[in-house]
ZAMARGU-4260 file (C-alpha; in steps of 0.2 Angstrom, whole numbers, plus 5000, padded with zeros to 4 digits):
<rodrens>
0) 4954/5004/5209 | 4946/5020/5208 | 4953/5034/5198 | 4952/5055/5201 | 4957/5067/5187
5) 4973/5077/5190 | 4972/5094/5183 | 4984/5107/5179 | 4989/5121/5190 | 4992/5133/5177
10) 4980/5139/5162 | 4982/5127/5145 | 4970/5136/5131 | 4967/5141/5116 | 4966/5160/5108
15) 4954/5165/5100 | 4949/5182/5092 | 4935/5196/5096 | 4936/5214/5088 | 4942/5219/5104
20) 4958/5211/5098 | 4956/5224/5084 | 4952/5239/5094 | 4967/5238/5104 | 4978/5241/5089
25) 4979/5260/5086 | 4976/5261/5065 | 4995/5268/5064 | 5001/5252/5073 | 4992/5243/5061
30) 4998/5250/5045 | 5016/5248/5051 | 5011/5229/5055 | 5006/5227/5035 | 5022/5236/5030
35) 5033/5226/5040 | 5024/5211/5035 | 5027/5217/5014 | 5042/5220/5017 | 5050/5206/5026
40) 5041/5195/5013 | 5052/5207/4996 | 5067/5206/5007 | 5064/5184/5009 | 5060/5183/4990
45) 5075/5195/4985 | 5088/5185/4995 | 5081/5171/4985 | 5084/5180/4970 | 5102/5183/4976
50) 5106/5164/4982 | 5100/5158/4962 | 5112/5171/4956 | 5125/5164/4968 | 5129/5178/4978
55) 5123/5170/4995 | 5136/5159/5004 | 5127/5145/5011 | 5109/5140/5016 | 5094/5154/5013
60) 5081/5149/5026 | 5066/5160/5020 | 5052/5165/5033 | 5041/5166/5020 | 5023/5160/5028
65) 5030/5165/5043 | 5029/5184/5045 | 5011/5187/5051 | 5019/5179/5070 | 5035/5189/5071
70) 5027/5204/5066 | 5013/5202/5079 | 5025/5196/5094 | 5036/5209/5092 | 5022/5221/5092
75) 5021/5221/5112 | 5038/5220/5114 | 5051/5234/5117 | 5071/5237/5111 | 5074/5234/5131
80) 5065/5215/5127 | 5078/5202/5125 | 5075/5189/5111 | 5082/5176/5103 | 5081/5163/5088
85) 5087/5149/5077 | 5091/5148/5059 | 5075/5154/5052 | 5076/5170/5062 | 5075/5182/5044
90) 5059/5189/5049 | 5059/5189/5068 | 5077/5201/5066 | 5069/5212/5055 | 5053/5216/5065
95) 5062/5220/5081 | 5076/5230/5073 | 5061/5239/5061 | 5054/5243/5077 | 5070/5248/5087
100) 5073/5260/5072 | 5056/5267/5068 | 5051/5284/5075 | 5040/5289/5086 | 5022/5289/5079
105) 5027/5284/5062 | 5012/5277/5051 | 5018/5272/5033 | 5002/5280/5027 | 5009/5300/5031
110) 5028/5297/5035 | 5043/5292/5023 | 5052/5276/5028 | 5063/5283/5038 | 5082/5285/5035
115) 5085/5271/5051 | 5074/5262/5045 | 5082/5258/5028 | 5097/5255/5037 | 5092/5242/5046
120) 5087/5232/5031 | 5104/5238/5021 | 5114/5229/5038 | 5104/5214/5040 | 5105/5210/5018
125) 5123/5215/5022 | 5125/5204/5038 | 5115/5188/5027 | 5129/5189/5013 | 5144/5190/5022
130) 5150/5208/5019 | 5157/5221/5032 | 5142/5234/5033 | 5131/5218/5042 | 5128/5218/5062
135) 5144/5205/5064 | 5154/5213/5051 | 5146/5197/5040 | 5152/5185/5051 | 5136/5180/5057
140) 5128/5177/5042 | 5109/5170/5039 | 5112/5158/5053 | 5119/5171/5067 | 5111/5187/5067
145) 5113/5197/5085 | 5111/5219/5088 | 5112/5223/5105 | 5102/5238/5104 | 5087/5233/5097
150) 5086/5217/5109 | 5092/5203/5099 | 5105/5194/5109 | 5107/5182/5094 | 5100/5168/5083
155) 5108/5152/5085 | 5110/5139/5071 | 5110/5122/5084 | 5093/5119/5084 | 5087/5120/5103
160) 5106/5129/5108 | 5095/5146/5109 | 5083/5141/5123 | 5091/5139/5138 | 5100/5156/5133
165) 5084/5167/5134 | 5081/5159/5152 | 5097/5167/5155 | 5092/5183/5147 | 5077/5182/5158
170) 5087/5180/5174 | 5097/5195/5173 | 5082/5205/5169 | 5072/5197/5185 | 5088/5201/5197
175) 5088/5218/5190 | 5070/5221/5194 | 5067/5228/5176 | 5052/5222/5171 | 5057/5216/5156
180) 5053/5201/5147 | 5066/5189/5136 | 5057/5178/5122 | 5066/5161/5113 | 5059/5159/5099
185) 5061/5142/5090 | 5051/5127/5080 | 5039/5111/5083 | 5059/5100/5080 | 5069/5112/5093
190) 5054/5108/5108 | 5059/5092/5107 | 5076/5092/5111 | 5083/5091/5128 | 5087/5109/5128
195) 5069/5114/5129 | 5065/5104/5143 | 5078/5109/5154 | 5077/5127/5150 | 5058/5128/5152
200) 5061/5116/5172 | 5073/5131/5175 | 5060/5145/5170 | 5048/5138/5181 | 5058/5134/5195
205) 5063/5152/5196 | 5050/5160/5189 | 5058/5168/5175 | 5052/5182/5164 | 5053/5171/5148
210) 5038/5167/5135 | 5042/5152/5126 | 5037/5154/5109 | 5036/5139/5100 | 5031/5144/5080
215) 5024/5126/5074 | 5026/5125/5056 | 5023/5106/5057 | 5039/5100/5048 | 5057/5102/5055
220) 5065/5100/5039 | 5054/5085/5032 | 5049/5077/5046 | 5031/5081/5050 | 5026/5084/5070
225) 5017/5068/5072 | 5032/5060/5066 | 5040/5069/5082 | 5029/5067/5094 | 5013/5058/5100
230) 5007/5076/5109 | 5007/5088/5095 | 4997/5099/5105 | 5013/5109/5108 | 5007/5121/5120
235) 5005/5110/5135 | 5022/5105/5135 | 5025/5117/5150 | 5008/5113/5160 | 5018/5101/5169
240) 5031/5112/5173 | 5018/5124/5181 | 5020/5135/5163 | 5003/5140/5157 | 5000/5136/5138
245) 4991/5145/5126 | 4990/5141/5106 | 4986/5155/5094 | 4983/5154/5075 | 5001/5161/5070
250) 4994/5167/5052 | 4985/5180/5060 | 4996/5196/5067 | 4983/5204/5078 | 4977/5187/5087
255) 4997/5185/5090 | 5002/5202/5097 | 4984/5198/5110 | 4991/5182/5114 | 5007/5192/5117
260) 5000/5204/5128 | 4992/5192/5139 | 5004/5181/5143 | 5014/5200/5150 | 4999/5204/5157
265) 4999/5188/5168 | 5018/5188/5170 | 5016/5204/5179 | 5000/5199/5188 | 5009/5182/5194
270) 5029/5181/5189 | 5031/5165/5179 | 5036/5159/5162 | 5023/5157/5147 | 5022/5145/5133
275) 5014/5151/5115 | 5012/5140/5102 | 5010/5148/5084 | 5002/5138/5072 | 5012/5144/5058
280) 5017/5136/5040 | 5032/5140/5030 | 5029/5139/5012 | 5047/5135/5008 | 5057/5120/5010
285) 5069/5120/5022 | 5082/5130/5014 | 5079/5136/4996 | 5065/5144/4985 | 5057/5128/4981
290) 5039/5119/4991 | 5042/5106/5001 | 5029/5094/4991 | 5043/5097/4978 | 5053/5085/4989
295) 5040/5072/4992 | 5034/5074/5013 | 5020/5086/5010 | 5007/5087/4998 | 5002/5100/4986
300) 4984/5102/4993 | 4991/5104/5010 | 5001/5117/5005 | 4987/5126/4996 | 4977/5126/5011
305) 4989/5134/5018 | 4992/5147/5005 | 4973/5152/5009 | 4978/5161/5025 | 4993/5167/5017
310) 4995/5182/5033 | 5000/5196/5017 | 4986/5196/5008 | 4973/5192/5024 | 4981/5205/5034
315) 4978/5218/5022 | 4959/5213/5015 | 4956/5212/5033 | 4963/5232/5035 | 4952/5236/5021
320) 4938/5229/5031 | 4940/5241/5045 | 4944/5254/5032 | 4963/5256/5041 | 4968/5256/5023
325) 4961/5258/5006 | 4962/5249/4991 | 4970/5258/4981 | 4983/5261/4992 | 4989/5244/4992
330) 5000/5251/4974 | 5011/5261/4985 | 5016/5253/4999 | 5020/5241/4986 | 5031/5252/4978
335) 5039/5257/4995 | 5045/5241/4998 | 5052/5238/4982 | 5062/5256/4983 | 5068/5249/5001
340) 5074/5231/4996 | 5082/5239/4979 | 5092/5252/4988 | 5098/5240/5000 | 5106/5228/4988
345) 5111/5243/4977 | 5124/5245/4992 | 5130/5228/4991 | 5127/5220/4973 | 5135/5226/4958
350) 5137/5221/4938 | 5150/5208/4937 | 5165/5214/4924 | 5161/5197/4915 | 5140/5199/4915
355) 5129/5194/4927 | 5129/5202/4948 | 5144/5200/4960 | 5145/5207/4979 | 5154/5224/4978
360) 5173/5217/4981 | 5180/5232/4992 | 5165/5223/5006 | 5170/5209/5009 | 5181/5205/5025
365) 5198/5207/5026 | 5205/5190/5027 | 5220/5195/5038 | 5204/5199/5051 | 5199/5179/5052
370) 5207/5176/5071 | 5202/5194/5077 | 5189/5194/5089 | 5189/5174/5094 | 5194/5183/5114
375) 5195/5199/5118 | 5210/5211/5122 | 5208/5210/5143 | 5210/5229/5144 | 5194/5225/5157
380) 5211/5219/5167 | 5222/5236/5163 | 5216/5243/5179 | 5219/5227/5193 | 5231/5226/5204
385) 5243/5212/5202 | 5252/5203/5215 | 5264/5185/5215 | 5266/5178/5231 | 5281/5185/5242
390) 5285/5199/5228 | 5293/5212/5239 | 5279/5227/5247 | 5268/5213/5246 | 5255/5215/5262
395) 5258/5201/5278 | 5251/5183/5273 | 5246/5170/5283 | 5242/5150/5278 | 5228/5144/5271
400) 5223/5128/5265 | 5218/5129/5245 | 5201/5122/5249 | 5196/5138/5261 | 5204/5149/5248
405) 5190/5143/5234 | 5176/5149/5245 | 5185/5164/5251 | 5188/5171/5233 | 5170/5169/5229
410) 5162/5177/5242 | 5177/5192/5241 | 5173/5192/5222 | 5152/5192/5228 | 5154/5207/5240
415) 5164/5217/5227 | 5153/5213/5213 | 5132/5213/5213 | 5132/5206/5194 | 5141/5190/5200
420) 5129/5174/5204 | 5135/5156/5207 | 5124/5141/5200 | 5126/5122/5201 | 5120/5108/5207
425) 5121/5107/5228 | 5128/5124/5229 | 5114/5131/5240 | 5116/5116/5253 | 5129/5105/5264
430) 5137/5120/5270 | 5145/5125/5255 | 5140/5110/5241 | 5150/5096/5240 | 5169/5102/5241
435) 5163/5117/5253 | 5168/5130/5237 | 5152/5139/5240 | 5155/5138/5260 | 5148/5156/5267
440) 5140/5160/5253 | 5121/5157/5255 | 5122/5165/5270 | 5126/5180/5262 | 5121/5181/5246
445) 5104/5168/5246 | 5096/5176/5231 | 5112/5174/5220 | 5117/5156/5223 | 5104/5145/5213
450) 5106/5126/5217 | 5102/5117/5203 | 5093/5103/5197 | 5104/5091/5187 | 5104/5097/5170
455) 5118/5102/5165 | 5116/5109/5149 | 5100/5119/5155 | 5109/5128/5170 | 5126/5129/5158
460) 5115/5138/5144 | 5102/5150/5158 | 5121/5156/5163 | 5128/5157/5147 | 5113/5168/5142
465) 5114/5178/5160 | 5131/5182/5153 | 5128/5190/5138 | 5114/5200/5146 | 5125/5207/5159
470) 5128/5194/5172 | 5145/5185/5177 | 5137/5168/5181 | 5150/5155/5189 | 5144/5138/5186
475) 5150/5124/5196 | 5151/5107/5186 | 5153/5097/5199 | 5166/5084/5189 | 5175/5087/5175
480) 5165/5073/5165 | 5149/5081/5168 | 5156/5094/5156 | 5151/5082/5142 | 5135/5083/5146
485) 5135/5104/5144 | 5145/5102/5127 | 5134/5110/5116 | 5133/5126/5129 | 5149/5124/5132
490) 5159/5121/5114 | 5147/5125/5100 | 5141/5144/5111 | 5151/5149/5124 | 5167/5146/5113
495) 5160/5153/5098 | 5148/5166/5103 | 5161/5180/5104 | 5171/5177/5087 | 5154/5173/5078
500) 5146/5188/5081 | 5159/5199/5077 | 5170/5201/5091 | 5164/5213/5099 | 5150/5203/5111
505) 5157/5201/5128 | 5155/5183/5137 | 5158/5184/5154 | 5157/5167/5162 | 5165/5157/5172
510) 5167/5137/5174 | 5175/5128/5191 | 5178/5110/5189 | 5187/5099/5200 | 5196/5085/5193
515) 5195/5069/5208 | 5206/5057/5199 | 5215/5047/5210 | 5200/5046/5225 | 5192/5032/5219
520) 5177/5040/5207 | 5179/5030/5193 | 5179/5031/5175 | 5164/5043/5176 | 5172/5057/5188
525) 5187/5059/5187 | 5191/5068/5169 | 5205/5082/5169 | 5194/5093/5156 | 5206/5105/5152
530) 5213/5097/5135 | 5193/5096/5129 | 5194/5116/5131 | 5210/5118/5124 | 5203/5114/5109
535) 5190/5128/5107 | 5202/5143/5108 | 5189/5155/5114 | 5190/5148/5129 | 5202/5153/5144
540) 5211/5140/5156 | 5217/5143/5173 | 5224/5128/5184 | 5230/5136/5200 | 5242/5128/5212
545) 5243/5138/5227 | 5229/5145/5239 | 5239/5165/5234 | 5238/5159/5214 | 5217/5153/5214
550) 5213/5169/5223 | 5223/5179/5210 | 5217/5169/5197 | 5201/5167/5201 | 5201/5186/5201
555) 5203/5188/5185 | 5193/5175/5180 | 5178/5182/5187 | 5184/5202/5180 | 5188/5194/5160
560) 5174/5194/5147 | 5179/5179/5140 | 5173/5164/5147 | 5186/5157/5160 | 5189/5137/5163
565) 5195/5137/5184 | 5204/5119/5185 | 5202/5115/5205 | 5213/5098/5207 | 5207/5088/5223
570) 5224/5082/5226 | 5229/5100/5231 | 5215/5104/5243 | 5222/5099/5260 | 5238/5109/5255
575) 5241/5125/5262 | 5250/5141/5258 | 5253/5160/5262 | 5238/5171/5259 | 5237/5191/5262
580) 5229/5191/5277 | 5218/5207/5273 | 5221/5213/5255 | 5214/5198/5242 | 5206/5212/5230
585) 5223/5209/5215 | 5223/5196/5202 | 5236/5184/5194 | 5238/5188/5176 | 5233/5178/5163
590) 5245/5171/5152 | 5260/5171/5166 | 5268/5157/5171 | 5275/5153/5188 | 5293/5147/5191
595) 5291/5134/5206 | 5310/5126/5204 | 5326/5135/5194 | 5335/5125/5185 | 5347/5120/5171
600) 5347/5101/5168 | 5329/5102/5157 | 5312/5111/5159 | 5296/5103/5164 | 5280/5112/5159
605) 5266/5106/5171 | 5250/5112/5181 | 5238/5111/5197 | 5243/5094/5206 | 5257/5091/5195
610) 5268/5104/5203 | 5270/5096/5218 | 5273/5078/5209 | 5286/5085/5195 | 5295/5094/5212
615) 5296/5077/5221 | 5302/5070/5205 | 5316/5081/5202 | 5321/5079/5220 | 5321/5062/5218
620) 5330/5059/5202 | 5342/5075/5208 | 5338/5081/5190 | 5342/5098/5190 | 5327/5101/5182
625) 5318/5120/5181 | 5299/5117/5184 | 5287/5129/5176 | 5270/5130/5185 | 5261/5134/5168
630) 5244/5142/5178 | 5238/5146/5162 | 5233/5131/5151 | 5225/5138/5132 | 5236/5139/5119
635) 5233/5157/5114 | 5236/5164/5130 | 5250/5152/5137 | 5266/5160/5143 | 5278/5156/5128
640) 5290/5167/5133 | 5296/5161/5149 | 5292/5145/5139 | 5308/5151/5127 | 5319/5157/5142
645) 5317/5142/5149 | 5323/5131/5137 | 5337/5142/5131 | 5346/5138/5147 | 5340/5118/5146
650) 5336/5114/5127 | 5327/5099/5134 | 5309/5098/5136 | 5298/5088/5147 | 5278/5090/5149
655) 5272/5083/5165 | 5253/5079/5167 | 5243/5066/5179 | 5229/5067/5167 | 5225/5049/5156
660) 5234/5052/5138 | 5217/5055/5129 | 5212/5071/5134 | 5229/5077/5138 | 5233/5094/5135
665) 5252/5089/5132 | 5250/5085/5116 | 5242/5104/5111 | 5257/5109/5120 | 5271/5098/5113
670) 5265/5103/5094 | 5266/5122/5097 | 5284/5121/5108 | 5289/5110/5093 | 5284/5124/5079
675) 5291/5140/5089 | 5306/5129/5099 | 5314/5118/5088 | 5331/5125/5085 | 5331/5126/5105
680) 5329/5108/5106 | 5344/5099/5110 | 5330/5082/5112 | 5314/5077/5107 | 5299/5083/5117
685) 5294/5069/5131 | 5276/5069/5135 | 5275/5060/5152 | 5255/5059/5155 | 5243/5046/5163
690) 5238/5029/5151 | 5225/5028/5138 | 5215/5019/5151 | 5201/5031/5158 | 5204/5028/5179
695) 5193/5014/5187 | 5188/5012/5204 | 5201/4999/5210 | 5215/5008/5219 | 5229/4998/5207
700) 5220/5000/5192 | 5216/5017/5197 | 5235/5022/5202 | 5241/5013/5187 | 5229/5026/5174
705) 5237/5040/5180 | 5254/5047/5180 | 5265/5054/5200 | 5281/5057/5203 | 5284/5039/5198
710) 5281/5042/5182 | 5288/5061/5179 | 5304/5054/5186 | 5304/5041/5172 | 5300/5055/5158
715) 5315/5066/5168 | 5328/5054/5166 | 5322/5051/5146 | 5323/5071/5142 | 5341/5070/5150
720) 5348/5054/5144
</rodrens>
């Protein structure tokens, strides 16, 4: 067999310098790049200072080592530029906020550090400690550092979770024709991960303004990248992907900010992603003031090599070169720095009564404040109409079936609103995906329905990220168990994000998932999802049961900045109910339940599919039992008090759900009825559910896994024995 060489589409290469690199830089730009430099390497070395004394709550991840790349990145991007990082973002923060703050032809040889400026470094020490005066109201911390204005859309302590977010980030400003560029930044570990991959497919695919940049500091925590990988040419992690690689020596600032350049340069020459590896080195351990050969994995002599091309010292002999600077100037940008980093934690840091330092009391958070900010307020809503099926003035309604109205409220939702774009897998195709929700829509809206490939914690993240850049992505997960392969997009960001950052950051996404069970998918497929979400508070859950109650729901799904769970049950797809013929722009409010039945014998709380099986129940049995179509599932936002009315009439209280007993979301519901309900209840609290048996795919087995009207008639006589 004969062989021929395949070779890369795309450019794989290596940086290297000429003057001209040099003669780009204007002598100003220069001298602000040494400052920021000095002074992100004081403000490293005096939060280490503050961690020995104590006064830092968890781990310090210095930068030191690290500052030459940051600083030389950032030089060539812009406060419109969205970026993002991981736990070590110290020095990535402060160069782009610096920058966002710094006026116009400021150079630190003439000008005064600006008032701005000095502010920036007073909120970020304040954001790292855990006081109000930080960017998240110290919520954030080290780990979690986020200023819309400046660019940062936030850091990220799940190494890898950042990635697909800046893909997201690079959507929104590629459907807005911007011409601006997102940039992830994370390690030699996080490029392994999963994460990476799929963001990067995605990138590619879509030809997304992103630059990847990868700072390869050769250890993720101990373990050194040719323990990780047998490529550790990280660069050409993208050729295949059709991303061009290019590796630059991330000691030196200038050769950075050219590599940087280039890579926008060809992005607006040909639209596509780039890769930058950064050979970088952090002198530090992981976390801590101490060398990594302090801990064994690293040698001393290694970490003296390294020391030779410390960027502080190399970038400032190589100015003096060039005459930029002089030496004898050296003294007082010294002294600069110092002034900025001890005026900074003047602010924050004061004598303790007992000796020693302590963190000015009157800063810290208000402990009241710790559930504030997990979802927002819905004043976003204040303005919608709101309509319940066959309230009096309501327009003329026709039928529907439930399926027609899952389609019909996106592409309603899609002509009112350009910021909205669907994404899944097979959303784009078989005339509307694979339960027709999409049906219409790539007819009308081609460029914002993206069918996926099948990763779905790439596309979750990539919409996740559009979100916090201005999008309202809906992603279909095309079952409910799929949702565990998202989990870290899903639980560990979307959830969090919001609360984390300080309450303030709006998350507008919106999940659909349509839960099979009882058609014969099996163990894999057929997961009601909607106890998993119940758990993570920041998340809201909607299970309509009507064709009038998903369009209304859906509404306000697709209006809330919170992220919004949309439960679609099979089962009810065929069903059919009135619809305004002409009017479908109101929503159904979130946290309002939905009498289906009155009356008096005992009250069932149930959802989606379950309506229509704890109505047949009742009729049945001849129960007198008041139904409550609960539509809204989280326990924040669930309707408490017609909860309370309810059961002030019955005093008997049944939850009805087809789900299997593991992830059902009746025993949430059960523990919080029991803590505000008790002196209502006249009987325990029956929780009819499915087994602990996941469903299989033989139809008796299956049927046998999940709770009908069989079993909700069995749970109605219990509650009123």
């Amino acid at each position: 067999m004969k062989t021929a060489d395949l070779r890369p589409e795309v450019p794989w290469s290596r940086a290297i310098e000429t003057e001209a690199d040099w003669k780009a830089v204007p002598a100003a730009e220069l001298r602000r790049m040494y400052e920021q430099i000095l002074l992100i390497r004081r403000f490293e070395e005096n939060l280490l200072a503050l961690s020995n004394d104590g006064l830092l709550h968890g781990p310090a991840h210095a930068s030191i080592g690290q500052e030459g790349a940051a600083v030389g990145c950032m030089a060539m991007l812009g406060s419109a530029d969205k970026i993002n990082g991981t736990h070590r973002m110290h020095h990535q923060f402060l160069a782009k906020a610096l920058n966002h703050a710094t006026p116009a032809g400021y150079d630190p040889a003439a000008a005064p550090f600006a008032a701005a400026m000095q502010d920036v470094v007073n909120r970020t020490l304040a954001e790292i400690l855990g006081l109000t005066l930080g960017y998240g109201g110290g919520r954030g911390g080290s780990m979690h550092l986020r200023w819309d204005a400046c660019g940062v859309l936030g850091s990220n302590a799940i190494v890898g979770g950042n990635i697909p977010h800046a893909a997201g980030y690079a959507l929104a400003e590629k459907m807005r024709a911007s011409g601006n560029v997102a940039v992830a930044f994370f390690g030699d570990g996080a490029i392994q991960n999963g994460a990476a991959y799929e963001a990067m497919n995605l990138a590619g695919l879509y030809r997304l303004p992103v630059i990847f940049f990868c700072e390869n500091n050769l250890y993720a925590v101990s373990t050194h990248v040719r323990e990780q990988t047998a490529e550790p040419r990280l660069s050409g992690r993208g050729i295949g992907l059709g991303i061009p690689g290019l590796t630059v020596d991330g000691m030196n600032p200038v050769l950075v900010r050219a590599a940087v350049a280039r890579a926008r340069q060809a992005m607006r020459e040909e639209p596509r992603p780039w890769l930058i590896e950064a050979e970088t080195y952090r002198f530090l351990h992981q976390s801590g003031p101490l060398p990594g050969s302090t801990f064994g994995y690293r040698e001393k002599d290694e970490e003296a090599q390294w020391h030779k091309r410390d960027p502080l010292p190399q970038f400032w002999a190589r100015l003096a070169e060039r005459s930029v600077v002089a030496d004898g100037e050296q003294a007082r940008y010294e002294e600069r720095a110092a002034a900025v980093i001890r005026e900074a934690t003047a602010r924050l840091v004061e004598a303790a009564p007992a000796g020693g330092r302590r963190l000015v009391p009157a800063l810290w958070p208000d402990p009241a404040s710790v559930e504030q900010g997990i979802r927002g307020d819905l004043t976003e809503l204040a303005d919608a109409a709101v309509r319940e099926q066959g309230a009096p003035g309501a327009p003329p309604a026709k039928a529907m079936k439930f399926a027609d109205a899952i389609a019909l409220a996106a592409r309603e939702a899609m002509k009112r609103d350009d910021s909205i774009v669907i994404l899944g897998e097979d959303v784009h195709h078989l005339r509307g995906g694979t339960a027709g929700a999409t049906k219409g829509i790539a007819e009308l809206f081609p460029e914002r329905l993206l069918g996926t490939p099948i990763c779905e914690n790439g596309f979750t993240g990539l919409a996740l990220g559009a979100a916090l850049n201005g999008l309202r992505p809906v992603v279909e997960i095309m079952y409910p168990d799929f949702v565990l392969g998202a989990a870290d997009q899903l639980f560990n960001q979307a959830a969090k994000v919001r609360h984390m950052f300080g309450g303030h950051v709006r998350v507008p996404l919106v999940v659909r998932s349509r839960v099979t069970a009882g058609s014969g998918y099996g163990s894999q497929h057929s997961m009601d999802a909607g106890g998993l979400f119940a758990a993570y508070p920041g998340w809201r859950i909607v299970a309509p049961s009507t064709p009038h109650d998903y369009i209304g729901l859906f509404n306000a799904a697709i209006r809330c900045d919170d992220p919004v769970l949309v439960i679609e049950h099979q089962a009810l797809f065929q069903t059919s109910g009135p619809v305004t013929a002409d009017d479908l722009d109101y929503i159904v409010p979130f946290g309002s339940a939905r009498i289906a039945r009155a009356g008096s014998a005992c009250t069932v709380l149930t959802y989606g599919g379950g309506v229509i099986e704890a109505l047949a129940a009742a009729e049945a049995t001849g129960i007198d039992a008041e139904v409550i179509d609960l539509r809204t599932l989280d326990i924040m936002g669930l309707d408490w008090g017609a909860v309370g009315a309810s059961l002030a009439k019955t005093h008997r209280l049944l939850i009805a759900e087809e789900t299997t007993r593991g992830t059902a979301l009746g025993q949430h519901l059960a523990k919080r009825a029991q803590e505000l309900f008790f002196d209502e209840l006249d009987h325990e609290i029956v929780h009819t559910s499915g087994s602990w048996s996941s469903p299989v795919v033989s139809k008796v087995l299956e049927r046998a896994a999940l709770a009908r009207r069989e079993e909700f008639a069995a749970g109605l006589r219990a509650v009123t024995a």
